[in-house]
C-alpha positions as YAML, in Angstrom:
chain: A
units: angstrom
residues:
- id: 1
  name: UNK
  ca: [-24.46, -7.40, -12.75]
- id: 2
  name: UNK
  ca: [-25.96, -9.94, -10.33]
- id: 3
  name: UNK
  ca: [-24.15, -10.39, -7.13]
- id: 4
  name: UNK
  ca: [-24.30, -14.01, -7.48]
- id: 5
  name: UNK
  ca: [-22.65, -13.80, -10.62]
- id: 6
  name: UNK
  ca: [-19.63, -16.52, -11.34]
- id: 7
  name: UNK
  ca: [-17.02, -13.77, -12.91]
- id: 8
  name: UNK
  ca: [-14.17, -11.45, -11.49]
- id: 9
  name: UNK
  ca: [-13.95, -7.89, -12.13]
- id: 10
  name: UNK
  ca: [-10.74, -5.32, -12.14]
- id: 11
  name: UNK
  ca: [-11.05, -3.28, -8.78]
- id: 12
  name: UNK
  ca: [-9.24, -0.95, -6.42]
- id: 13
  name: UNK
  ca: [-8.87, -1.76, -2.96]
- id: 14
  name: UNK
  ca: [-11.81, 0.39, -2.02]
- id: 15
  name: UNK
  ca: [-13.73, -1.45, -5.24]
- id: 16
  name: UNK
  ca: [-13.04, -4.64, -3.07]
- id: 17
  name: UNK
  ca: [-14.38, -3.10, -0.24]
- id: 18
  name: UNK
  ca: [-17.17, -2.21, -1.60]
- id: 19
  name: UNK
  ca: [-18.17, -5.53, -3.18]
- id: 20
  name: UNK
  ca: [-17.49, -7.32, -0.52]
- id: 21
  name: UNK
  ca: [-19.78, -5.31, 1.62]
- id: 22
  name: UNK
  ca: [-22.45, -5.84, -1.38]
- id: 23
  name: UNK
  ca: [-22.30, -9.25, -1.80]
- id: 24
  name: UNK
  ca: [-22.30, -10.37, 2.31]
- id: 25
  name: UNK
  ca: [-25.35, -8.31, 2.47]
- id: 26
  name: UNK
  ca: [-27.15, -9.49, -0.42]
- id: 27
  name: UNK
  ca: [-26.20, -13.02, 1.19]
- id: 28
  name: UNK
  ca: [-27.28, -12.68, 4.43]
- id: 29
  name: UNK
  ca: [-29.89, -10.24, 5.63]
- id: 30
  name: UNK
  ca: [-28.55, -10.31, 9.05]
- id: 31
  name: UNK
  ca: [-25.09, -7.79, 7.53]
- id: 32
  name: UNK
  ca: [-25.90, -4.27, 7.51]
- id: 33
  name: UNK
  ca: [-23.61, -1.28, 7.55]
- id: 34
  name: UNK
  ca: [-23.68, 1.85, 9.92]
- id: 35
  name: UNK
  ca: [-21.69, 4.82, 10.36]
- id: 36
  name: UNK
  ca: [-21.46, 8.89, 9.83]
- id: 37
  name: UNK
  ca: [-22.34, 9.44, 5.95]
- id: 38
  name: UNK
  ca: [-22.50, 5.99, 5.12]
- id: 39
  name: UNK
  ca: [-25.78, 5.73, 3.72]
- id: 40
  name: UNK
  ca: [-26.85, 8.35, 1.41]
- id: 41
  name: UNK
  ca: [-23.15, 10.09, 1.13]
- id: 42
  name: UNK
  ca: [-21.72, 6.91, 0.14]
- id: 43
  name: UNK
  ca: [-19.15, 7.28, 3.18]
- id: 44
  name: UNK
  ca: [-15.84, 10.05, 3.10]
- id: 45
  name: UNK
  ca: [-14.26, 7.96, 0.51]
- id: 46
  name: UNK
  ca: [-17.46, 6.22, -0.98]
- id: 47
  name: UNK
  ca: [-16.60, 2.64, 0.73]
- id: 48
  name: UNK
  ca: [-20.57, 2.15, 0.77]
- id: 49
  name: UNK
  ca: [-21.36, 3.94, -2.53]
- id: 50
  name: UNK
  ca: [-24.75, 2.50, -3.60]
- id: 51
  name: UNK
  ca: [-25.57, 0.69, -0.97]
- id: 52
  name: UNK
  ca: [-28.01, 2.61, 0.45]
- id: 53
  name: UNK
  ca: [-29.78, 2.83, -2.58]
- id: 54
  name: UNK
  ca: [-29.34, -0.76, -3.28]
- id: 55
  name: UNK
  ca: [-30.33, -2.22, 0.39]
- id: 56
  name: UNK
  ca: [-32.76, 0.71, 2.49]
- id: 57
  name: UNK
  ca: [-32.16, 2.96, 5.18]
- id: 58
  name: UNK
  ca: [-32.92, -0.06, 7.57]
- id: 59
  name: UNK
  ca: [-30.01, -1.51, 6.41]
- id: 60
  name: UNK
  ca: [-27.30, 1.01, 5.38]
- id: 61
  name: UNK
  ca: [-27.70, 3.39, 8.72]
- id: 62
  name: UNK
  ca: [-26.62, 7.08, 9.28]
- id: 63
  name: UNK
  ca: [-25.56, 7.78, 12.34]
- id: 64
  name: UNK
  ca: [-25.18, 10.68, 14.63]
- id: 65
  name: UNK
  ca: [-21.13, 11.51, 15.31]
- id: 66
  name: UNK
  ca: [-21.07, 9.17, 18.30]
- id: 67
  name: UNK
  ca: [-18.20, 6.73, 17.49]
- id: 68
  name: UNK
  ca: [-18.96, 5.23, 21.20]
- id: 69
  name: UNK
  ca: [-22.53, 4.46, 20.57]
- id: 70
  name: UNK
  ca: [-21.72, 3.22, 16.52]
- id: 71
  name: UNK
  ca: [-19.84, 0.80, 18.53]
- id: 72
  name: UNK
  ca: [-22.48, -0.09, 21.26]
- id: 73
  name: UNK
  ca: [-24.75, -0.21, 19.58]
- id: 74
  name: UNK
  ca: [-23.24, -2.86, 17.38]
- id: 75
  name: UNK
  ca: [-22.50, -4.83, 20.02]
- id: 76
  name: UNK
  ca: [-26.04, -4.65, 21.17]
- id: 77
  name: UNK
  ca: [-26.91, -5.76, 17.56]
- id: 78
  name: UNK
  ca: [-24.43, -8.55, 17.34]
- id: 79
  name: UNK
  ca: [-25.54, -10.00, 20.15]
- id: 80
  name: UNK
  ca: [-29.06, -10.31, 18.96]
- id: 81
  name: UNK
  ca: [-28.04, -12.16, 15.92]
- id: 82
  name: UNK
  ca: [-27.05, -9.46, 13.44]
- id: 83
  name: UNK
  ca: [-23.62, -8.89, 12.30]
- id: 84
  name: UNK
  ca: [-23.18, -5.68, 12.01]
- id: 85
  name: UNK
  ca: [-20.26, -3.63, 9.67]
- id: 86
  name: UNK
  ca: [-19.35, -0.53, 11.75]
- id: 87
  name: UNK
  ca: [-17.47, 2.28, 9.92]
- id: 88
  name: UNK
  ca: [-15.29, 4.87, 11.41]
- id: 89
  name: UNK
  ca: [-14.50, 7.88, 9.25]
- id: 90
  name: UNK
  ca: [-11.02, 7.63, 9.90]
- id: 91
  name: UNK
  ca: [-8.61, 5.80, 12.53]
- id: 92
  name: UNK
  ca: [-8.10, 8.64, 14.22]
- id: 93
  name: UNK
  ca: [-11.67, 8.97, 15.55]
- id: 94
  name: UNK
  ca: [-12.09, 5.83, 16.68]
- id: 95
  name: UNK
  ca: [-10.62, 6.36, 20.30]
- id: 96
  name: UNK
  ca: [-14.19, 7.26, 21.95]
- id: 97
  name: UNK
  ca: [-15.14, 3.89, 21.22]
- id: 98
  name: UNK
  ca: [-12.01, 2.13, 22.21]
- id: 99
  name: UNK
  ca: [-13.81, 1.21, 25.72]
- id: 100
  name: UNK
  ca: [-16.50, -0.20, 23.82]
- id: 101
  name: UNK
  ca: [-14.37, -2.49, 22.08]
- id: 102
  name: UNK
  ca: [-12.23, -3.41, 24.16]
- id: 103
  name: UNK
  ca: [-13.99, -3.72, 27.50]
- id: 104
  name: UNK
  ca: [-17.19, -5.45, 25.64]
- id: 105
  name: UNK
  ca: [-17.12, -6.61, 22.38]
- id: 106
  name: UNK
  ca: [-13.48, -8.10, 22.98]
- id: 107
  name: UNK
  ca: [-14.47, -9.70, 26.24]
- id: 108
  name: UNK
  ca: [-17.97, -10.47, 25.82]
- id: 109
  name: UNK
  ca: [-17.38, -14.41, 25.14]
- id: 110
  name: UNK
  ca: [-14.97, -14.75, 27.70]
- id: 111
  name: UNK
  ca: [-17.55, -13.28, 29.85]
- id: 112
  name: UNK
  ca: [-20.34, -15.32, 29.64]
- id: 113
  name: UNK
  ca: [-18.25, -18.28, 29.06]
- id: 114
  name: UNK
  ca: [-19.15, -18.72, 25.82]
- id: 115
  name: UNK
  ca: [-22.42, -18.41, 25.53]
- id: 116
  name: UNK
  ca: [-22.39, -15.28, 23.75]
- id: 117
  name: UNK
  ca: [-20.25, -14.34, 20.84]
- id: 118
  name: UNK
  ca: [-19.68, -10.78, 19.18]
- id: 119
  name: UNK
  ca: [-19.51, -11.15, 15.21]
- id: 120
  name: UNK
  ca: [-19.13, -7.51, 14.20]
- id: 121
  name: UNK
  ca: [-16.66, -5.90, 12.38]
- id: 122
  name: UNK
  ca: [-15.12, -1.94, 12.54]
- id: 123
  name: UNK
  ca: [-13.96, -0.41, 9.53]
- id: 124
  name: UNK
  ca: [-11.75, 2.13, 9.62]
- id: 125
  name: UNK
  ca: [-9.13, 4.19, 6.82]
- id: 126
  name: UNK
  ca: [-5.98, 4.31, 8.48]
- id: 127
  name: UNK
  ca: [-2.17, 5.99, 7.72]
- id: 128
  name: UNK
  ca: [-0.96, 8.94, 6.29]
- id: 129
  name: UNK
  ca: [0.14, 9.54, 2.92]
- id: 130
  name: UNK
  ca: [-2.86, 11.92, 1.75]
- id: 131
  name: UNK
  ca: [-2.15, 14.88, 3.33]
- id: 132
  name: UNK
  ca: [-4.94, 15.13, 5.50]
- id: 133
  name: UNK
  ca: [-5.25, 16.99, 8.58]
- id: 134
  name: UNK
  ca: [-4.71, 16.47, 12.47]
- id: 135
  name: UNK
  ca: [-5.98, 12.87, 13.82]
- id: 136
  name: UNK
  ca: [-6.77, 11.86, 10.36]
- id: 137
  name: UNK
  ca: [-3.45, 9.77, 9.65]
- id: 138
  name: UNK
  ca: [-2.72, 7.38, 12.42]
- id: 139
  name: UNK
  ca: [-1.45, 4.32, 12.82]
- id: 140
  name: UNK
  ca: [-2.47, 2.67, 15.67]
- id: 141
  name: UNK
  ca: [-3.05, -0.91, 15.17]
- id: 142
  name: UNK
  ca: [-0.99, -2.02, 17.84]
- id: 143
  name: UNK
  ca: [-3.48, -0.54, 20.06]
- id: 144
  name: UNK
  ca: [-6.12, -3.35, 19.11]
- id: 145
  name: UNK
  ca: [-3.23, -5.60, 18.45]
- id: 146
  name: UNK
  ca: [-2.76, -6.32, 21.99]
- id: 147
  name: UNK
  ca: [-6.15, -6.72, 23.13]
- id: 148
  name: UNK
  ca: [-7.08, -10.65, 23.62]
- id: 149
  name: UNK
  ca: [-10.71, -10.99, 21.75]
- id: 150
  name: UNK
  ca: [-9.87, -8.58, 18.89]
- id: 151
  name: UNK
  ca: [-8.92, -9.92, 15.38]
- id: 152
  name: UNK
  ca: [-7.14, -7.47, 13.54]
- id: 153
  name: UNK
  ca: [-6.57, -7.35, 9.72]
- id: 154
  name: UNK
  ca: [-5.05, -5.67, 7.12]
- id: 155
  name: UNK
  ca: [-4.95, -5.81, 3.26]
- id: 156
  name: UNK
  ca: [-3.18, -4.60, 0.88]
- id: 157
  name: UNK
  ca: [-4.71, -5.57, -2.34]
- id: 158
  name: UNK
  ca: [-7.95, -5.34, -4.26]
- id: 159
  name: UNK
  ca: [-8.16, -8.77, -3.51]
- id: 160
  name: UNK
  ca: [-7.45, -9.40, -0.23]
- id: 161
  name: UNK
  ca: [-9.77, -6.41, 0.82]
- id: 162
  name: UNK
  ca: [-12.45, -7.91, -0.97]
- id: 163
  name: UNK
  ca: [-11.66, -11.32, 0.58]
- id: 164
  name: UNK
  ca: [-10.78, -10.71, 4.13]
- id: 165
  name: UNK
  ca: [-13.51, -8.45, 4.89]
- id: 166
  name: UNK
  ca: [-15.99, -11.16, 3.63]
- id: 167
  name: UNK
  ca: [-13.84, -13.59, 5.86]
- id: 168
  name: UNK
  ca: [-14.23, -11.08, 8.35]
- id: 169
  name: UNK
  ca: [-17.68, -10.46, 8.65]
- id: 170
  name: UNK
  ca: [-18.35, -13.73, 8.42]
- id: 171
  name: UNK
  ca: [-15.96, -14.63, 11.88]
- id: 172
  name: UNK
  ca: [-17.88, -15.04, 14.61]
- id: 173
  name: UNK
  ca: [-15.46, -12.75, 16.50]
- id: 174
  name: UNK
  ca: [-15.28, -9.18, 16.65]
- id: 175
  name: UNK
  ca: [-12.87, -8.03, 14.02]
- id: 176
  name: UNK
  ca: [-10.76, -4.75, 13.63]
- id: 177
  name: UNK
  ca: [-10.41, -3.80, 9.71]
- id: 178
  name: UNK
  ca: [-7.86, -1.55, 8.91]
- id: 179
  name: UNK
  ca: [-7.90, 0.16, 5.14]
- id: 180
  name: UNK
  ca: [-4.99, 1.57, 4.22]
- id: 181
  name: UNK
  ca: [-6.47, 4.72, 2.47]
- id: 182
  name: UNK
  ca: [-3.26, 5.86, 0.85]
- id: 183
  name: UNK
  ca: [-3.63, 2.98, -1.79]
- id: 184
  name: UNK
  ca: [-7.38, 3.05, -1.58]
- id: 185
  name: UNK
  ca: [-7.25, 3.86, -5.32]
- id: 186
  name: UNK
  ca: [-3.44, 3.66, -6.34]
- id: 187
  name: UNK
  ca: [-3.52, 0.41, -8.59]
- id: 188
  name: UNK
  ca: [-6.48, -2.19, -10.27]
- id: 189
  name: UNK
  ca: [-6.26, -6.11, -10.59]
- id: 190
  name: UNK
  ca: [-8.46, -8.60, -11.24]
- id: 191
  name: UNK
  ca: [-10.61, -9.93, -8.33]
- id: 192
  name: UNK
  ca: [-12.14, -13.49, -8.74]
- id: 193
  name: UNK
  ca: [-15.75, -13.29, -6.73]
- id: 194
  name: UNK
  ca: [-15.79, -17.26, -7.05]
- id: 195
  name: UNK
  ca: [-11.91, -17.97, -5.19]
- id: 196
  name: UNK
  ca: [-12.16, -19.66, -1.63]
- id: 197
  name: UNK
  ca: [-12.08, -16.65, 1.32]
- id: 198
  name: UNK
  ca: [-8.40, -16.42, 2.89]
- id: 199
  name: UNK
  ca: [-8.19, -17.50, 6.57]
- id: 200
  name: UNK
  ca: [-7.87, -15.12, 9.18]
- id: 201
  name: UNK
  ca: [-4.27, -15.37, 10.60]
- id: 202
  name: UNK
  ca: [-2.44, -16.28, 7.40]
- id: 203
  name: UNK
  ca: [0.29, -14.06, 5.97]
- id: 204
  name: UNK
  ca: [1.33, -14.36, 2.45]
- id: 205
  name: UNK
  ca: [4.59, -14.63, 0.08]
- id: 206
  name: UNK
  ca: [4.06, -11.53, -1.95]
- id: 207
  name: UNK
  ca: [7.96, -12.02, -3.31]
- id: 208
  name: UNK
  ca: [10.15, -14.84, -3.05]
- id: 209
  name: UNK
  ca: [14.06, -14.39, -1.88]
- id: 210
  name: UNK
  ca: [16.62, -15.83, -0.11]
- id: 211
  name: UNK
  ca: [19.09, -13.70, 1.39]
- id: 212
  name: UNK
  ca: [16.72, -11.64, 3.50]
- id: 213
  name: UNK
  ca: [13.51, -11.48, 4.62]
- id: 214
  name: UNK
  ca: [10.59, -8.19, 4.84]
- id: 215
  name: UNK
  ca: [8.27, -8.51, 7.26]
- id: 216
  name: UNK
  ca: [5.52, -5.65, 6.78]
- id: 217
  name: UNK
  ca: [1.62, -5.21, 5.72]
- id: 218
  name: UNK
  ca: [-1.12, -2.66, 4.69]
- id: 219
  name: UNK
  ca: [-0.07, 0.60, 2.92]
- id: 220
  name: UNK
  ca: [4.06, -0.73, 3.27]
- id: 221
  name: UNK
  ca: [3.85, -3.57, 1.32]
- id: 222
  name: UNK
  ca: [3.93, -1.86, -2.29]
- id: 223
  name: UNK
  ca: [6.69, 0.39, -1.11]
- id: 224
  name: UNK
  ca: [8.23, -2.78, 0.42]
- id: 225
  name: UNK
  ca: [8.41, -4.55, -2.92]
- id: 226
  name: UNK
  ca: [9.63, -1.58, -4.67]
- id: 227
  name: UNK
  ca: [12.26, -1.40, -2.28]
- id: 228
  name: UNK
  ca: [12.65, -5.29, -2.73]
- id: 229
  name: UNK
  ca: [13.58, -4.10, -6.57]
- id: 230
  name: UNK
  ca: [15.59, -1.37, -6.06]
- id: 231
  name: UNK
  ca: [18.19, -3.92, -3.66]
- id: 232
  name: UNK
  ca: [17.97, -6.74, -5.81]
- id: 233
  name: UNK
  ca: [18.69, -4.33, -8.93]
- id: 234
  name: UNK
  ca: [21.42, -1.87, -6.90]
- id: 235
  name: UNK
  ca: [23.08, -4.63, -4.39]
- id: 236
  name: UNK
  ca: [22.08, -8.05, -5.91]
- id: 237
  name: UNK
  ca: [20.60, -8.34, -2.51]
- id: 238
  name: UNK
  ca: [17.43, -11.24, -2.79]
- id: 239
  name: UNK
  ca: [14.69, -9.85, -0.97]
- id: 240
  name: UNK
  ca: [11.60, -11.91, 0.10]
- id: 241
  name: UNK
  ca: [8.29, -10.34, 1.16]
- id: 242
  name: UNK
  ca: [5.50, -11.65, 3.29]
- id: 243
  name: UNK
  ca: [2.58, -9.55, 3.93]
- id: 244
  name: UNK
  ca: [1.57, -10.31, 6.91]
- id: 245
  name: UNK
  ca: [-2.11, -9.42, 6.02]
- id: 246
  name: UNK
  ca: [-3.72, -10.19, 10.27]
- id: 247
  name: UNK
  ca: [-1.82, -8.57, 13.00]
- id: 248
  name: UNK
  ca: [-3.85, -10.38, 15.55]
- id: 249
  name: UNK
  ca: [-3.18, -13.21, 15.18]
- id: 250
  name: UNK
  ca: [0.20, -13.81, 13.52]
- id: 251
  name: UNK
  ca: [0.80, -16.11, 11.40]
- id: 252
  name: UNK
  ca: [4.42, -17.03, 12.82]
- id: 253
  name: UNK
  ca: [4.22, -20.25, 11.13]
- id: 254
  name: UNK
  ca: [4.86, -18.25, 7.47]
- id: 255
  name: UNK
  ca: [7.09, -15.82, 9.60]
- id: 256
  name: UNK
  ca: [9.54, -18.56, 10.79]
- id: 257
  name: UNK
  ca: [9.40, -20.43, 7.40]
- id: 258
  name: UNK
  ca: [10.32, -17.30, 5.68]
- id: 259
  name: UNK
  ca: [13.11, -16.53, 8.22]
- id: 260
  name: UNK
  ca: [14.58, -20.11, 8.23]
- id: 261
  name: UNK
  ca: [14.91, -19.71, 4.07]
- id: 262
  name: UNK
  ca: [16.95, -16.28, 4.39]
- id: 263
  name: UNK
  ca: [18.55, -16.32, 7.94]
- id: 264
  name: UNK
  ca: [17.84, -12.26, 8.11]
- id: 265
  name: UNK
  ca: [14.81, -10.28, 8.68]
- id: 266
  name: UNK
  ca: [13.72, -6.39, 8.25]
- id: 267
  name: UNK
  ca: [10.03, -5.73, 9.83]
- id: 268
  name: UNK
  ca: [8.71, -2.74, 7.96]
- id: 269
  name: UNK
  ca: [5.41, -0.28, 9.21]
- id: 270
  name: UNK
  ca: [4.56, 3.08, 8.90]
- id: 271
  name: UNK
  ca: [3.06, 3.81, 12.82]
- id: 272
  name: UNK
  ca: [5.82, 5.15, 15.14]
- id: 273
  name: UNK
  ca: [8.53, 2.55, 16.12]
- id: 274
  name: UNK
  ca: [8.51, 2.37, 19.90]
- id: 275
  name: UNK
  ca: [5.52, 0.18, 21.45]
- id: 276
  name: UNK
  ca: [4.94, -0.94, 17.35]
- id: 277
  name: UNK
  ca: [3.38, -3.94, 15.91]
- id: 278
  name: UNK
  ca: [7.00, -4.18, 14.75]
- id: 279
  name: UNK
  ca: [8.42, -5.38, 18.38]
- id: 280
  name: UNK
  ca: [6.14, -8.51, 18.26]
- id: 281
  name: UNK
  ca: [7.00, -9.50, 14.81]
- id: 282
  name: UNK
  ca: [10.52, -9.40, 16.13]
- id: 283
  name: UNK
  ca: [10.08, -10.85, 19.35]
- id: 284
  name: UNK
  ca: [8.30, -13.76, 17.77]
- id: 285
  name: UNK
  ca: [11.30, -14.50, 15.46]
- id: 286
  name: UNK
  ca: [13.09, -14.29, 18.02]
- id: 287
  name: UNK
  ca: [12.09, -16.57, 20.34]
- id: 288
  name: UNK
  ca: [11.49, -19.27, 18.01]
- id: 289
  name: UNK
  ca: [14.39, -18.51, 15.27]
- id: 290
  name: UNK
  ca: [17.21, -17.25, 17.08]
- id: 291
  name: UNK
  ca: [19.04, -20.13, 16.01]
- id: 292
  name: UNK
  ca: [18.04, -19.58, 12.32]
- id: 293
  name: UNK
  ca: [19.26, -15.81, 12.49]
- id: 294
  name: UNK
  ca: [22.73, -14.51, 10.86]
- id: 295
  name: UNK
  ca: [22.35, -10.86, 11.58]
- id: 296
  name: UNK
  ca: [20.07, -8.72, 14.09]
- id: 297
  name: UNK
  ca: [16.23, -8.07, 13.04]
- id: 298
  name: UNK
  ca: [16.36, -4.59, 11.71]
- id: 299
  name: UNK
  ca: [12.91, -2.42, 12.07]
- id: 300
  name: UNK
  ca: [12.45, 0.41, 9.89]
- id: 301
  name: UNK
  ca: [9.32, 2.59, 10.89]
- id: 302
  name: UNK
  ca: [7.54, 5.93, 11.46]
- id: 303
  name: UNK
  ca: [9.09, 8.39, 13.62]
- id: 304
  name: UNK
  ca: [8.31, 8.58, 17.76]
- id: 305
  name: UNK
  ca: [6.02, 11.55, 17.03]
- id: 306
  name: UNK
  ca: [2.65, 12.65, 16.14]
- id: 307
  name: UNK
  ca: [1.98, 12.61, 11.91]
- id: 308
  name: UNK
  ca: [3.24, 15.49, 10.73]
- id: 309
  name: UNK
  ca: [1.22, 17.92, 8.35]
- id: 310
  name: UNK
  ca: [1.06, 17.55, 4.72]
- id: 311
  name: UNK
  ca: [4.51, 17.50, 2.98]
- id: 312
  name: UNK
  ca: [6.40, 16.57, 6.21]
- id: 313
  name: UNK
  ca: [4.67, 13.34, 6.04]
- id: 314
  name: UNK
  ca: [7.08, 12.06, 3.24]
- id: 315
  name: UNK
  ca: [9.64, 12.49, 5.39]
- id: 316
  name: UNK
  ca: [7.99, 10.47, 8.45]
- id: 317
  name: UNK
  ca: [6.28, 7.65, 6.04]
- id: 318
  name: UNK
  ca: [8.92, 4.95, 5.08]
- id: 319
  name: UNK
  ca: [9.95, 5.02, 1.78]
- id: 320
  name: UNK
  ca: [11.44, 2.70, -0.71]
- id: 321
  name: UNK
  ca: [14.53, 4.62, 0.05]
- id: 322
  name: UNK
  ca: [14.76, 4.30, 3.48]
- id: 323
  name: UNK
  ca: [13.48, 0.44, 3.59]
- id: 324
  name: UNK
  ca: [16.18, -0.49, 0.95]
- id: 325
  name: UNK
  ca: [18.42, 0.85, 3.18]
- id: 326
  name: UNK
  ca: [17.72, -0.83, 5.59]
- id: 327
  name: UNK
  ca: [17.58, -4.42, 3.92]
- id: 328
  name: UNK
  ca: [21.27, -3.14, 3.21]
- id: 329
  name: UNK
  ca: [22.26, -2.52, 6.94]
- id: 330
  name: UNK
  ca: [20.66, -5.86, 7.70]
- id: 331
  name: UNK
  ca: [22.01, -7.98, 4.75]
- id: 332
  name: UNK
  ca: [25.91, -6.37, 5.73]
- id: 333
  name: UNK
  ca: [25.53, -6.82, 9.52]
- id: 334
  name: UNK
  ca: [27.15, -9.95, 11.19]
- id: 335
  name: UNK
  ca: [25.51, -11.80, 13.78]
...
């Protein structure tokens, strides 16, 4: 199949990584890919699968395990012209480069006063849910979240992977894109190659409702609508969703719409609930829809504690449970 072909295709998120990855590349010759086992290994959970193959070793780079240099050297590279597509095995690992990014490549135009821009973007898998070991499960996007220069997005869908990484790539901005591996493979729908790229920044209505609203994104937002079911079914409780899709920045137009329709509001994420992305979803309602709000903001997250090993994590990972409960508490409360 061409990669100019007009047609859509039925993928899993990784599927939409991966052809989004393709197609920038066989667009523009300046996008190439780096990072440990990308090339010939396909990646740790094939994200690059036949790339190497497809575009050269000049192109589709193995590098040493140096998650600082991966990162400096794509700034290096960015500046130069390229736009480079920097992969970290896993979220965990990406803390030796966090000076990289967010001393240079998140400061870099504001630096030179905008004569110099950093388009790159860093991959990495992030969350728990697969039972993986020690510094292989966190969530910290709030991390990134608060750094001014950083984009930061999120999807949650075939679709929107294959979408907002080509959005993403193509930003002139550095750009932080989280994967949420846990549904990396978990579902299939139909992704149209020829629909317009989403905008950075824009959160989405994945369920309309109108007695409360769930704010979440990433791996949360299936287990969010289930949980959207289960009240609506259980408590005749009408549940809307909006995914927020980019943490940085927030859409808090779609936020305060949403909240203005239902009056109440639930923010949902799996990283641990003190210091979360959580607390600025809430703040920003806050401040510009206290008037609009019925009940308190309820926030329904993981636990203040490192991810816990293998079946423990089902415990610390929200579940459909847990978030319908909460919707409950939220729904009942008084203001």
């Amino acid at each position: 199949m061409s990669v100019t072909s007009s047609d859509s295709e039925q993928l899993t998120l990784v599927d939409g990584v991966r052809e989004a990855l393709r197609r920038e590349m066989a667009d523009d010759d300046r996008v190439l890919v780096l990072g440990e086992d990308v090339g010939k290994n396909g990646g740790v959970f094939r994200a690059t699968g036949g790339l190497y193959d497809e575009f050269g070793s000049a192109r589709v780079i193995d590098t040493p395990l140096a998650e600082s240099g991966i990162v400096g050297t794509s700034i290096g590279m960015a500046t130069k012209g390229l736009r480079p597509v920097a992969e970290m095995q896993f979220m965990g690992f990406i803390y030796p480069a966090f000076d990289q990014l967010v001393s240079h490549a998140a400061r870099l135009r504001n630096r030179s006063r905008g004569r110099y821009s950093c388009p790159m973007v860093v991959r990495a898998p992030y969350g728990g849910g697969i039972r993986a070991p020690e510094h292989h499960s966190e969530s910290m996007e709030a991390l990134f979240a608060h750094q001014p220069g950083l984009k930061v997005v999120v999807p949650s869908t075939p679709s929107d992977a294959y979408g907002l990484l080509r959005a993403s790539i193509r930003d002139p901005d550095p750009v932080v894109f989280l994967e949420p591996k846990r549904i990396y493979r978990s579902s299939r729908e139909p992704v149209d190659f020829d629909a317009e790229l989403p905008e950075l920044g824009e959160a989405v209505v994945r369920r309309e409702g109108s007695d409360v609203s769930v704010f979440t994104y990433g791996a949360m937002v299936p287990e969010t609508l289930e949980a959207a079911e289960m009240a609506e079914e259980d408590l005749g409780i009408s549940v809307e969703v909006v995914d927020l899709r980019t943490l940085s920045p927030l859409d808090r137009e779609t936020m305060l719409d949403s909240l203005k329709r239902t009056g109440r509001a639930v923010v949902v994420h799996e990283a641990p609930l003190s210091g979360g992305l959580g607390g600025e979803v809430v703040s920003a309602l806050q401040e510009e829809g206290l008037y609009h709000l019925e009940a308190p903001i309820k926030r329904v997250g993981g636990y203040d504690t490192p991810v816990p090993l293998h079946a423990l994590e089902d415990f610390y990972l929200p579940a459909p449970v847990r978030i319908a409960e909460g919707i409950r508490e939220t729904v009942e409360a008084e203001a």
